[in-house]
VMD Tcl script that draws the C-alpha trace (Angstrom):
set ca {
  {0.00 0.00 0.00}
  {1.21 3.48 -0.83}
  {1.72 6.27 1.47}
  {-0.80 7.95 0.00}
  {-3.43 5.82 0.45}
  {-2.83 4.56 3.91}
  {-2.69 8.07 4.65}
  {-5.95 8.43 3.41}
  {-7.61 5.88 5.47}
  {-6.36 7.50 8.78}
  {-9.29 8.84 10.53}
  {-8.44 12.28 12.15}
  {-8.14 13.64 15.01}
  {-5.50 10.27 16.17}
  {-6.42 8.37 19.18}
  {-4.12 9.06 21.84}
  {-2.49 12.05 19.96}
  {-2.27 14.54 22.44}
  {1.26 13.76 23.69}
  {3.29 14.64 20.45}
  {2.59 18.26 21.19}
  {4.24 20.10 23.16}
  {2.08 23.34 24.41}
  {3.55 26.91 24.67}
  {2.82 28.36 28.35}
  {0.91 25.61 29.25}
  {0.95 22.72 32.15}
  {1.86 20.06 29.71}
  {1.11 17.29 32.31}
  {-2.21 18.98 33.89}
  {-3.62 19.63 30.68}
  {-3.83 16.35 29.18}
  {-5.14 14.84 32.26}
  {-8.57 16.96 30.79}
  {-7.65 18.70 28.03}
  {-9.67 21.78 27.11}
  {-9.73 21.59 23.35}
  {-11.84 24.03 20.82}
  {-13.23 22.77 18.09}
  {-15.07 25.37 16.29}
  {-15.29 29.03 16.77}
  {-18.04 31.41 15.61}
  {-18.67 35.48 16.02}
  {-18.33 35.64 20.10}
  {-18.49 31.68 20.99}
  {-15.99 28.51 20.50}
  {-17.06 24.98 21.23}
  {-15.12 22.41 23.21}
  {-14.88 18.66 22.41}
  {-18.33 17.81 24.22}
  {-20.40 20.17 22.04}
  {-20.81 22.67 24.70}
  {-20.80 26.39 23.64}
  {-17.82 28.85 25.48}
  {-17.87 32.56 25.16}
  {-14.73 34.17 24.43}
  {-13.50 36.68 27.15}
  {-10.24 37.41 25.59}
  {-11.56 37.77 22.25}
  {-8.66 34.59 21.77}
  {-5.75 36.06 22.60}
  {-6.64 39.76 22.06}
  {-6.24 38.83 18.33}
  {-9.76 38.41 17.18}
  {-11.66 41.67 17.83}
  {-14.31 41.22 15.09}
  {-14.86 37.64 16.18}
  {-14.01 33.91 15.00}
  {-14.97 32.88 11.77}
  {-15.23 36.06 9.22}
  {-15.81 34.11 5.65}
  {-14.35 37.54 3.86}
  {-10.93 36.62 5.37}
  {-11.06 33.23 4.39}
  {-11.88 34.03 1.20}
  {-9.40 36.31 0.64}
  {-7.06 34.17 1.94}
  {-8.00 31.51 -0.70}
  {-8.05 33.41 -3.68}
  {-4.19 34.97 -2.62}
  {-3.24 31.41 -2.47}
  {-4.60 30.27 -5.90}
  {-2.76 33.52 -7.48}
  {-0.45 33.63 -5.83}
  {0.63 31.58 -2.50}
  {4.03 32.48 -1.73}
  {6.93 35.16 -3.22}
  {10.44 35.58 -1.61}
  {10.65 37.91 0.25}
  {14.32 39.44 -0.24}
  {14.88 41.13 -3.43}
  {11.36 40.44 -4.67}
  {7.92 41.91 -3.46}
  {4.27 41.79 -4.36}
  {1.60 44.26 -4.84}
  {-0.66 43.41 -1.91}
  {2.19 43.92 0.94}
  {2.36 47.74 -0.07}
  {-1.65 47.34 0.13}
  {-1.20 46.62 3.54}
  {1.86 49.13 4.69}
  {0.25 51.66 3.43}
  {-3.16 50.97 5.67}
  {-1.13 50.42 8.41}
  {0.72 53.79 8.15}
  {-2.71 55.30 7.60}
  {-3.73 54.34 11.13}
  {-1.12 56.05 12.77}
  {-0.34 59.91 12.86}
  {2.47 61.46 11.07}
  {5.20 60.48 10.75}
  {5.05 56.77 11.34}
  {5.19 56.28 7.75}
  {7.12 52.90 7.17}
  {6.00 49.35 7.91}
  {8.47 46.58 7.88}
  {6.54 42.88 8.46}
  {7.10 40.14 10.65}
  {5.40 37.45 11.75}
  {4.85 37.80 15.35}
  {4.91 40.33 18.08}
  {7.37 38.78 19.53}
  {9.29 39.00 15.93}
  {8.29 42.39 15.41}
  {10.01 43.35 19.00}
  {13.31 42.12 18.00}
  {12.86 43.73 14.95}
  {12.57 46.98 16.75}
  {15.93 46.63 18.58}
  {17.80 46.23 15.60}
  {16.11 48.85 13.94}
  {16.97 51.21 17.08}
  {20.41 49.83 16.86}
  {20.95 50.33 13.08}
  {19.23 53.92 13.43}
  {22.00 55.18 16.24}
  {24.83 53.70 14.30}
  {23.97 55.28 10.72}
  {23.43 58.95 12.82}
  {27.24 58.01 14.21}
  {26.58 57.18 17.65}
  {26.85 53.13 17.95}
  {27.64 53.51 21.29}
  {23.70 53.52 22.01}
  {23.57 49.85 22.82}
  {21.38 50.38 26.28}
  {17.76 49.45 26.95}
  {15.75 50.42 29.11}
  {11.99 48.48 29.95}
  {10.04 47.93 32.91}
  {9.87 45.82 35.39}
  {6.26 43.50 34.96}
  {6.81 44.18 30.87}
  {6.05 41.50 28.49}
  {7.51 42.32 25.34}
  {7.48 38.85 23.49}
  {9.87 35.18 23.54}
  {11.87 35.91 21.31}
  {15.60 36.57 22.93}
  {15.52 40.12 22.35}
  {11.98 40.56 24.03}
  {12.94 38.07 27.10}
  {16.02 40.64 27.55}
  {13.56 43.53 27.99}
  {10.94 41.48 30.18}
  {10.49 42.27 33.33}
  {8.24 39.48 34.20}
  {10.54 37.18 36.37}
  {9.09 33.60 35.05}
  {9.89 34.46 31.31}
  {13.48 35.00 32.02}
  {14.37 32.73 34.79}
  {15.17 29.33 32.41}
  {16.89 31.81 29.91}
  {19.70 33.25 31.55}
  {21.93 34.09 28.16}
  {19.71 37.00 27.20}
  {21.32 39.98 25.69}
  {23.07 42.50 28.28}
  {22.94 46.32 28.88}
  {19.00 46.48 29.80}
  {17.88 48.79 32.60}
  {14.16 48.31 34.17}
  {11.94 51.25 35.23}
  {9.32 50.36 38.04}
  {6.15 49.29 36.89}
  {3.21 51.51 37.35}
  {0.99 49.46 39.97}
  {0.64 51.25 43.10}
  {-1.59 50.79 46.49}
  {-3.49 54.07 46.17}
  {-4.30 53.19 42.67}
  {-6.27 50.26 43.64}
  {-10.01 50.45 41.91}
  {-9.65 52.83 39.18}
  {-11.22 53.74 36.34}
  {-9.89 54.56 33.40}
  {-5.67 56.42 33.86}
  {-4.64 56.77 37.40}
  {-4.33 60.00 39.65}
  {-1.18 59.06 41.11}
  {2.51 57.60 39.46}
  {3.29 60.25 37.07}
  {6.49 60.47 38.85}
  {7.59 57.61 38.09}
  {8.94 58.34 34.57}
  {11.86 59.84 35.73}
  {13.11 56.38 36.39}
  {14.15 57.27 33.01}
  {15.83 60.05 33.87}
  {17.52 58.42 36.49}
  {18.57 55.67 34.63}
  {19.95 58.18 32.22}
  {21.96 59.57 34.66}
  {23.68 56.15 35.74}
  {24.63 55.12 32.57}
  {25.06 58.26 30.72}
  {21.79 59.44 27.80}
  {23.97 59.16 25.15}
  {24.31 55.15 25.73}
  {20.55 54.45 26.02}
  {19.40 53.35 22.15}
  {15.45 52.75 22.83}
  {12.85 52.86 25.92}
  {10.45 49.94 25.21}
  {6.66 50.39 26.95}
  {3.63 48.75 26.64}
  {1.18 52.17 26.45}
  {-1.08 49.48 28.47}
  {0.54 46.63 30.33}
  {-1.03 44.27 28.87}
  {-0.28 40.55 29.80}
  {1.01 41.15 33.42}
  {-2.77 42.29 33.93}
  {-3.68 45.61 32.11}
  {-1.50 48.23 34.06}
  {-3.19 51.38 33.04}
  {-0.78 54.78 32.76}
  {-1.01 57.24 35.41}
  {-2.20 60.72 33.96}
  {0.48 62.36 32.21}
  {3.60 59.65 32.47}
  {3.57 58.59 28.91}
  {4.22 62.05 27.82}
  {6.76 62.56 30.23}
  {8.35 59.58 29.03}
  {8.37 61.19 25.30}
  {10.07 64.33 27.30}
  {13.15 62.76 28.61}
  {13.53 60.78 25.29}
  {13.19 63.76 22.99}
  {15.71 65.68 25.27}
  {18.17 62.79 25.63}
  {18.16 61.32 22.00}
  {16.54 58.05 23.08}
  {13.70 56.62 20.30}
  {10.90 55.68 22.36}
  {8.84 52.60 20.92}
  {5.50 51.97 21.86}
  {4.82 48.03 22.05}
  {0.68 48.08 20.77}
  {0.98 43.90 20.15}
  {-2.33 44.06 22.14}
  {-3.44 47.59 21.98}
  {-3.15 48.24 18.72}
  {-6.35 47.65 16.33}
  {-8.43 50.00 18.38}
  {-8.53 48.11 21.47}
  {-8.74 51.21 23.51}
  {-11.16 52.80 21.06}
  {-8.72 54.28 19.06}
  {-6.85 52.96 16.14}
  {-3.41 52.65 18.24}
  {-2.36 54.12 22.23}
  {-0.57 57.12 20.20}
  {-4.06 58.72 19.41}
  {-5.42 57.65 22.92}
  {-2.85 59.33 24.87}
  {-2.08 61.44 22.53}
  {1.90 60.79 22.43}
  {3.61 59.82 19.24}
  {6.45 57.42 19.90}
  {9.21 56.99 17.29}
  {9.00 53.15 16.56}
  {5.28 50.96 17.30}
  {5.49 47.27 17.29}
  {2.15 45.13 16.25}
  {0.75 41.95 15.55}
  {-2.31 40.05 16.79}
  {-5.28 41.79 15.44}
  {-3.56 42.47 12.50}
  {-5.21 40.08 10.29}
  {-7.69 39.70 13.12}
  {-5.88 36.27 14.20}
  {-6.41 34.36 11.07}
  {-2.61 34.31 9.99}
  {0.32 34.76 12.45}
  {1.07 38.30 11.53}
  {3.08 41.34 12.84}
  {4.76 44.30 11.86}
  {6.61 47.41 12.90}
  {5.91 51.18 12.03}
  {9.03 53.80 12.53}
  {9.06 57.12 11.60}
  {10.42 58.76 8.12}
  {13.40 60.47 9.49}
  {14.57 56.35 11.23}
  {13.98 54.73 7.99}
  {15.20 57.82 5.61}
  {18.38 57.34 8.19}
  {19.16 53.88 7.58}
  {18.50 53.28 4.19}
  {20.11 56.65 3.39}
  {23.38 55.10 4.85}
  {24.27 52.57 2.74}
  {25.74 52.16 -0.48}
  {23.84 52.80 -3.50}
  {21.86 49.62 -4.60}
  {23.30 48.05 -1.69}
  {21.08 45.92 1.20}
  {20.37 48.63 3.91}
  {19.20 46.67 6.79}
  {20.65 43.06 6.68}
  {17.32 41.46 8.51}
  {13.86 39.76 7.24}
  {12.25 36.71 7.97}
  {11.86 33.99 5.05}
  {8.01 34.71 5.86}
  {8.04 38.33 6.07}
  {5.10 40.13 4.16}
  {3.24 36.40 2.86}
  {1.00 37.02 0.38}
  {-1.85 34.82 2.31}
  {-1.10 37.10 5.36}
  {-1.16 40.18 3.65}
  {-4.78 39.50 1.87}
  {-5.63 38.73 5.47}
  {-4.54 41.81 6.89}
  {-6.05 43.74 4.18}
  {-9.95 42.19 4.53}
  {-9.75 42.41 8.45}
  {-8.30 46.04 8.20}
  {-11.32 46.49 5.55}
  {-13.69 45.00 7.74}
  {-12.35 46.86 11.31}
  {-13.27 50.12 9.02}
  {-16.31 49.40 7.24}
  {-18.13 47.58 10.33}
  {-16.94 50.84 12.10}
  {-15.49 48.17 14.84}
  {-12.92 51.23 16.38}
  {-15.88 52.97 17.12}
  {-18.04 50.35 18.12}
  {-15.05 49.40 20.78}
  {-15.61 53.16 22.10}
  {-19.41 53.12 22.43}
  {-19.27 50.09 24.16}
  {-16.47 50.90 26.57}
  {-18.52 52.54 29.64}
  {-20.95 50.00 29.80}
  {-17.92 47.27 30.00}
  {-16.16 49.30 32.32}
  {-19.66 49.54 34.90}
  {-19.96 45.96 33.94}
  {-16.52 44.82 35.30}
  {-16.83 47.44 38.29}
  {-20.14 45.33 39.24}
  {-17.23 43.03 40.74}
  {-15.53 45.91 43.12}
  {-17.38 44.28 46.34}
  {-17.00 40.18 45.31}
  {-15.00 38.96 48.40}
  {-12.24 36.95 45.58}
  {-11.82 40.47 44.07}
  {-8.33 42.57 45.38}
  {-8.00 45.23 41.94}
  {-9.69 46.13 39.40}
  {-8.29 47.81 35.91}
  {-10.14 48.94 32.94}
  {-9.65 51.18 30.02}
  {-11.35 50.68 26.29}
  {-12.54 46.57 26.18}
  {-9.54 46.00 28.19}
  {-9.68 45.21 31.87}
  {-7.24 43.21 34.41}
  {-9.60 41.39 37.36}
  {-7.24 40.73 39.84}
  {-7.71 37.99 42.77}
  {-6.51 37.70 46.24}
  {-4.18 34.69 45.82}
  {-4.32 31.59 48.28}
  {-0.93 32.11 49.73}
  {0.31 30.57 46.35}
  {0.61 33.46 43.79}
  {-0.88 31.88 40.58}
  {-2.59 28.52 42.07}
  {-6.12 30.39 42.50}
  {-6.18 32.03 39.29}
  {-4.72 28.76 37.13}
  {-8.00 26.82 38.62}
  {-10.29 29.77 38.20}
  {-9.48 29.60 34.85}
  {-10.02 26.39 34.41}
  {-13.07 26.46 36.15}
  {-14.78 29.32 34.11}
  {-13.75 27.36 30.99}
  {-16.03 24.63 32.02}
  {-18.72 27.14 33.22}
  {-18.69 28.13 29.76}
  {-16.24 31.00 29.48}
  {-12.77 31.49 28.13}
  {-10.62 34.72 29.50}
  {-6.66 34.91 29.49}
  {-5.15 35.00 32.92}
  {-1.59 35.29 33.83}
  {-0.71 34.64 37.68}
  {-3.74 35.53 39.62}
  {-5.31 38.04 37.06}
  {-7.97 37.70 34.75}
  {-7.12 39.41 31.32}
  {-10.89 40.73 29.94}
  {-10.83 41.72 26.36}
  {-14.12 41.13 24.90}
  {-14.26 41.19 20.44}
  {-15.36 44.83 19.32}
  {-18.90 43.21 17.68}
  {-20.01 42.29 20.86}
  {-23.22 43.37 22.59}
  {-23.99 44.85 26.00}
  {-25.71 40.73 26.53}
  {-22.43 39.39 26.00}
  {-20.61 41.60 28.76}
  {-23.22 40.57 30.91}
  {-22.81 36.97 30.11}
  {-18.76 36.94 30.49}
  {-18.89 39.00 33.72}
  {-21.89 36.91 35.07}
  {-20.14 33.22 34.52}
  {-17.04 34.70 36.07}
  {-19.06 36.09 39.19}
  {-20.63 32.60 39.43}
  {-17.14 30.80 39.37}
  {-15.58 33.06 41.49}
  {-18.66 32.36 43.84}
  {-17.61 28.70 43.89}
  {-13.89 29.45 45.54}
  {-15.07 32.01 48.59}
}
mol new
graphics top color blue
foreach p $ca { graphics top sphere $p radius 0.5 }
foreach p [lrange $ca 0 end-1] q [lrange $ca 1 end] { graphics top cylinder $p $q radius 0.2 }
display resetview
């Protein structure tokens, strides 16, 4: 019998199958003791392997804001395939990736002109430091190898991002990361506790930067990396006015200051990116996720004309410029992706729809200040951190929470003891009520 056709009498999914994989940031071992496996997805809902119907809290991973299972994309996936599925990438382009940088740049203000493509936030972070680094050294000062970040920052996997993390668990195994990376304190204070929307108090604390600056001299700092939001250590909101005190010391020091939107970018907080929210223009953005709205692993990076005009000013004529791209950077199938859900986000007026819908999430997710399980709550746009008293354990209550809402019929993100809330941008005010209800009823089970 051929390969072929033994292959083709293999009945799918495999018995037994689920050991070959090896999960990313997942408890190998206590998952497949009861897996929770999706096997269809649809507008706001997923279904597991029983049949039973989830609602998505996280809108997947914050990549799916105008919900699972938008034909258009598929079909414009398809049809890029059939004409054509796949062009190298260095030396050679196609029409439909300058289709997409240019609606990219569109999104942001002037002058964030340039888009270079990656596949992955993660990607599109490491990206960024080489881009900072090949900026400083074409302007004549390579000595601007420092980084600064902050501590509780998630900035990706990749080495590059793991150098600039400040989350303790996603560096500990990894201890060959790159050097010369100084951490600002995170934003998260006491007297913050239960607010809406950006924070009274912590301005202050961008003159970490400043500080930093001082210990290791401004003219060896390259790039200060922030999320606008703190996203996956549990939505850490800005305090009023530190984000454009951070552009301050940068502008007056000669540091680029890049703006890591991997989760707020796509109008998650009801604008397009955090640059029109807060109204601060950084000099390099890093995205991904909701890109192609989740479809196809995506991501890219948008720097400003005078970086790019810098670099590729520098070299030789008709010579290479940057010597970096991925063998998948700019794939056709992506790029028709990222052009129908950027089509869609605009014509379904899904930015806006994020904005309108934003109070009543926010009141919605307050409704759990007084729940005994609660210790913070965070919320800005259809982004919101629920944060638990932990059980001595930091992590163990909110690992079976999750869990447990998954079974109650509910799917949110949660990393340590905090619920990440990110509902899709087409949902209704009956979904909010549904998500915060089933986790009110599963926090009711652990008091």
């Amino acid at each position: 019998m051929s390969s072929k056709s033994a292959l083709a009498e293999v009945e799918f999914p495999l018995t037994n199958s689920l050991e070959a994989h090896w999960m990313p940031f997942t408890g190998n071992r206590d998952f497949k003791q009861k897996p929770r496996l999706v096997t269809r997805s649809e507008g706001i809902y997923c279904w597991d392997q029983n049949g039973d119907r989830v609602i998505d809290g996280s809108s997947a991973l914050f990549c799916c804001p105008a919900g699972h299972g938008r034909k258009e994309i598929a079909d414009a996936v398809h049809k890029q395939l059939m004409e054509n599925d796949y062009v190298a990438p260095f030396q050679l382009g196609h029409p439909t990736s300058f289709a997409l940088a240019q609606t990219i740049a569109d999104l942001h203000p002037e002058p964030l002109n340039r888009v270079f493509f990656t596949n992955s936030g993660s990607e599109s972070v490491d990206t960024a430091l080489k881009i900072a680094m090949a900026y400083h050294r074409a302007r004549g000062e390579g000595q601007r190898i420092r980084f600064v970040s902050r501590e509780r920052a998630y900035h990706g996997v990749n080495i590059g991002g793991v150098s600039l993390s400040g989350i303790n668990k996603n560096r500990a195994a990894f201890a060959a990361s790159i050097p010369h990376v100084a951490l600002m304190r995170h934003t998260w204070l006491e007297e913050n506790r239960m607010t809406r929307g950006e924070p009274e108090h912590g301005a202050e604390l961008a003159e970490d930067l400043e500080r930093i600056c001082q210990t290791y001299g401004p003219e060896n700092i390259a790039a200060c990396f922030v999320e606008p939001v703190a996203g996956s250590t549990g939505t850490l909101i800005p305090p009023k006015g530190y984000l454009k005190r951070l552009r301050e010391i940068c502008d007056q020091h000669g540091i680029l200051l890049v703006f890591d939107e991997v989760i707020t970018g796509f109008g998650r907080l009801g604008a397009p990116f955090a640059s029109q929210k807060f109204d601060v223009v950084p000099d390099i953005v890093t995205m991904a996720k909701a890109l192609t709205n989740g479809a196809i692993p995506m991501g890219a990076v948008a720097v400003r004309d005078e970086i790019y005009e810098t670099i590729t000013d520098s070299g030789a004529e008709n010579a290479i410029e940057l010597f970096h791209g991925y063998t998948y950077s700019a794939h056709p199938a992506a790029c028709a992706a990222g052009l129908k859900a950027q089509e869609i986000y605009a014509r379904e007026g899904l930015f806006e729809r994020a904005a309108e819908l934003a109070p009543y999430f926010e009141d919605a997710v307050f409704s759990l200040k007084d729940h005994p399980m609660v210790f913070d709550l965070r919320v800005i746009g259809l982004m919101s951190g629920i944060e638990l008293h932990h059980d001595g354990v930091p992590g163990r209550r909110g690992q079976q929470v999750q869990k447990d809402l998954f079974w109650n019929g509910c799917h949110v993100k949660f990393t340590g003891d905090c619920a990440i809330v990110t509902p899709a941008f087409i949902a209704e005010r009956a979904h909010v009520d549904e998500i915060i209800d089933k986790i009110r009823k599963t926090l009711d089970q652990h008091v």
